[in-house]
N, C-alpha and C positions, 0 to 999 in steps of 0.2 A: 874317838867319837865316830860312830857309824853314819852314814851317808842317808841322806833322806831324797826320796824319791815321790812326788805328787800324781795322786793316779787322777785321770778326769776322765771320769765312764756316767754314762745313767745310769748302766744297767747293774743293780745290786747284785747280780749275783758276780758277773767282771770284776766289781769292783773288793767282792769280799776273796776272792779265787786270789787276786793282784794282789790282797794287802798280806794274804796269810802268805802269799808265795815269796813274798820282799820279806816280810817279817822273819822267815822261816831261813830267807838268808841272810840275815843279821841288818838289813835295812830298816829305817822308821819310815813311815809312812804320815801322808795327808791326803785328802779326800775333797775333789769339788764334781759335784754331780752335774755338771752344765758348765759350761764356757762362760756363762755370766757371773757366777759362783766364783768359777778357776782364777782370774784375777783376784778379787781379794785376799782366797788363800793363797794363788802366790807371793804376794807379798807382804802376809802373815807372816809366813812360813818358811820364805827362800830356800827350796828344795834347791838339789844338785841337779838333779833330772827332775823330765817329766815324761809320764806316758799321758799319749793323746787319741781319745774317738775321734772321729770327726763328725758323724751325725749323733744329735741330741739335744732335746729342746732346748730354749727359749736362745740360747746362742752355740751354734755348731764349731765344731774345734779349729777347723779354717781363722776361723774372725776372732776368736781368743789368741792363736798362734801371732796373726800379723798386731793383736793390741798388745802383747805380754813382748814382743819381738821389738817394738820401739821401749821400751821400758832402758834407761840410763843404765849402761855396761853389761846388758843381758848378752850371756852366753851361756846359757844354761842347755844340754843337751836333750832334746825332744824326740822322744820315739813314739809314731804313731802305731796303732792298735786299732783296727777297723776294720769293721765286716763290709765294708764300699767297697766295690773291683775298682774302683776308679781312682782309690785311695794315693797311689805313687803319684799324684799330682798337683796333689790337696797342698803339700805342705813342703814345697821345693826342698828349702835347707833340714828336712829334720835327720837325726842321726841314725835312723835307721826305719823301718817301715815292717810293720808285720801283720798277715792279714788273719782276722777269726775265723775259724779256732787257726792257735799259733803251737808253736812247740815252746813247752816252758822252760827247756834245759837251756835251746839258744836264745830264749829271751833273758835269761840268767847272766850266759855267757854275754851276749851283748851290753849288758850293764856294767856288769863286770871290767869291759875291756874301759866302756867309756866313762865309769866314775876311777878308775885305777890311777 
């Protein structure tokens, strides 16, 4: 069974680039366009991972991260994805941090290592 990974971007085009590129490496994919959203697919859907914006309307990925982070026995590995320079401090614990535009090989690799 392949690994599903939750992308949480506004931006349509992020978010079709992320699903074909997870897809394309044999991941399924889930989609919440806001942080207000991103909760109840995550618990639709309990990905393995998740990738995280941090700016985006109506709730920013900061305040999803610390709501979805008290959630009973979450460990689920968080990799943000943000065009914010400020981004490395958004989101203490996440598993790794990549700033827009990223390289897609090591965003690959990086998944790789932490759904393995």
């Amino acid at each position: 069974m392949s690994k599903k990974i939750m992308i949480v971007d506004d931006d349509p085009a992020i978010t079709k680039y992320l699903g074909t590129l997870f897809a394309d490496n044999g991941y399924e994919i889930c989609i919440a366009v806001d942080g207000k959203k991103a909760l109840d697919v995550f618990k639709a859907e309990k990905p393995d991972l998740i990738t995280l914006d941090l700016e985006m309307p109506e709730e920013w990925g900061p305040r999803f991260f610390r709501k979805v982070s008290k959630s009973k026995g979450f460990n689920t590995p968080v990799i943000v994805i943000s065009g914010l320079s400020s981004h490395k401090y958004s989101i203490p614990k996440a598993a790794a941090v990549f700033s827009k535009p990223f390289d897609a090989q090591k965003l690959i690799e990086k998944i790789s290592d932490l759904l393995s």
